[in-house]
Backbone bond lengths (Angstrom), bond angles and torsions (degrees), N, CA, C in turn:
res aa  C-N    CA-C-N  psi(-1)  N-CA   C-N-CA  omega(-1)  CA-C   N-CA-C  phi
1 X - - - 1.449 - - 1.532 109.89 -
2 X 1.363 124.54 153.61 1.479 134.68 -158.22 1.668 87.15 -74.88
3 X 1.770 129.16 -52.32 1.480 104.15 -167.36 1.302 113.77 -87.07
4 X 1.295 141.03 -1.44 1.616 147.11 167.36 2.032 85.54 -75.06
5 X 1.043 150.62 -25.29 1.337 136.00 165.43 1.166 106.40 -87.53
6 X 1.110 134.13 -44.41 2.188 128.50 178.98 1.442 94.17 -69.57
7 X 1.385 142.39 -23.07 1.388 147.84 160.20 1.140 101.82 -42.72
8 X 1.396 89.42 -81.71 2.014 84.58 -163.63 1.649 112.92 -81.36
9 X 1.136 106.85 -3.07 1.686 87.99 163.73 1.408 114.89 -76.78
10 X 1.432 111.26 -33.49 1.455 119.56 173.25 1.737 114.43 -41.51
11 X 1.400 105.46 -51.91 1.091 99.38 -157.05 1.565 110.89 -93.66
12 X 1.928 112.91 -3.06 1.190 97.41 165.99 1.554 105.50 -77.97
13 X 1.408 129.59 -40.04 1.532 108.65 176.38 1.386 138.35 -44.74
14 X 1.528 102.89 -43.66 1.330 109.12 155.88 1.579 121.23 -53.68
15 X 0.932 133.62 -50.82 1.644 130.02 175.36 1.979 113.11 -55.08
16 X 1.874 96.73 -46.89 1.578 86.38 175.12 1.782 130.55 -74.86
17 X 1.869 96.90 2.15 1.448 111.83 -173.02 1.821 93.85 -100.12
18 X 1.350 128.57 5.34 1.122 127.29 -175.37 1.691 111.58 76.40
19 X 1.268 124.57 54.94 1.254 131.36 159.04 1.180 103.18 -111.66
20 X 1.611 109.88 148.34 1.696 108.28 167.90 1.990 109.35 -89.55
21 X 1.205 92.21 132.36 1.235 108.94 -174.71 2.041 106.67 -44.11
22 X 1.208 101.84 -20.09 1.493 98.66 -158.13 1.537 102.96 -96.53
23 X 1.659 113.67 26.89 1.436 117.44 -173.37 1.629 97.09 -110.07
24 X 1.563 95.97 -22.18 1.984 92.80 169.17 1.502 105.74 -99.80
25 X 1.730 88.32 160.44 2.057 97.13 -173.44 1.552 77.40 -151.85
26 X 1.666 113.18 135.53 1.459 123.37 131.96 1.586 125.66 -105.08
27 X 1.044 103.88 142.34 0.979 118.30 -176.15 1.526 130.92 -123.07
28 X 1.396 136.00 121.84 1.753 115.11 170.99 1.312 113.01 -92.23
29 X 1.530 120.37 135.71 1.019 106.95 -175.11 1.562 83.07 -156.84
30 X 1.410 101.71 141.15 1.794 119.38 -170.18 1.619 105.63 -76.89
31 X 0.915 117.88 168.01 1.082 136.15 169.40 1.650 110.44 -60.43
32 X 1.538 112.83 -52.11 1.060 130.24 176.10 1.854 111.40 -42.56
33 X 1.101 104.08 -56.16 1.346 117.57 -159.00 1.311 121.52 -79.52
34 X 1.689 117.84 40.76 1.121 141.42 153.13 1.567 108.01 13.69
35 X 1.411 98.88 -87.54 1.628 122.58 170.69 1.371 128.29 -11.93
36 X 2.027 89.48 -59.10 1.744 96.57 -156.68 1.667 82.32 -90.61
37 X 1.352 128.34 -19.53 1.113 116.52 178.91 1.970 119.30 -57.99
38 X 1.104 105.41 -22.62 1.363 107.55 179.71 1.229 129.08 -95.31
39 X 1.875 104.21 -22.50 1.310 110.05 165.42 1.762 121.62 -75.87
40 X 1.238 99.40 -32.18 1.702 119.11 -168.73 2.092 83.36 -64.84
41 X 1.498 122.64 -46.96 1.720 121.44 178.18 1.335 112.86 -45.89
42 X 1.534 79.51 -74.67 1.920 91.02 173.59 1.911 121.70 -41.70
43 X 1.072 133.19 -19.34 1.313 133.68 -151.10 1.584 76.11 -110.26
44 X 1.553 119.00 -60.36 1.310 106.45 -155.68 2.116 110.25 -75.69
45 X 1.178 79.24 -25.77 1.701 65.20 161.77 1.210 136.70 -114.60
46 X 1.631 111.43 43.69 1.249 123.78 168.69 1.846 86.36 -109.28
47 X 1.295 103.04 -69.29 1.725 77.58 157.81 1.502 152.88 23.23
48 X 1.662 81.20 -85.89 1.303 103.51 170.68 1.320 125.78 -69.38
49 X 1.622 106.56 -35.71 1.586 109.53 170.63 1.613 112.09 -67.42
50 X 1.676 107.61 -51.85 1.862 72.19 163.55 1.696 159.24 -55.32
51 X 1.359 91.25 -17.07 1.698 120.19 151.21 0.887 113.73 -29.58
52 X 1.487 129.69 -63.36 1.220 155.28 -140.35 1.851 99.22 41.79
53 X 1.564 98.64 -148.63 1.424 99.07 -161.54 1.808 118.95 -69.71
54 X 1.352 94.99 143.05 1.920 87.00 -179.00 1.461 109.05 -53.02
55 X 0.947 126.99 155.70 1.465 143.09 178.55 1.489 100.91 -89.80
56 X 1.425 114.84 -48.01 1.479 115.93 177.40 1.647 115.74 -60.04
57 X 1.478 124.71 -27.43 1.164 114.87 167.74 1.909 122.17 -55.04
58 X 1.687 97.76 -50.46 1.298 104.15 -172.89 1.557 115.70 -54.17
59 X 1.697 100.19 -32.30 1.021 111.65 175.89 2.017 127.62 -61.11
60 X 1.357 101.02 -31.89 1.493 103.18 161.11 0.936 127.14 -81.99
């Protein structure tokens, strides 16, 4: 599919610009699925808070 390829090209640039790959997530999620849509948010940006801050920001 065209965005599983703008995906992963995305995320090899990001990795060779010094991002960690594990700060992007795709996901499908229906319209319908209200729910999983909020849990799949919530998960990924708790995530992210264990990350703490991008390195690539400090870096710009």
């Amino acid at each position: 599919m065209k965005a599983e390829k703008m995906f992963d090209m995305t995320r090899e640039l990001s990795t060779l610009l010094g991002m960690e790959p594990s700060r992007l997530r795709l996901e499908w999620i229906s319209s319908s699925e209200g729910t999983r849509f909020a849990e799949v948010a919530r998960e990924f940006t708790e995530q992210l808070r264990t990350l703490g801050p991008s390195s690539f920001k400090a870096a710009a």
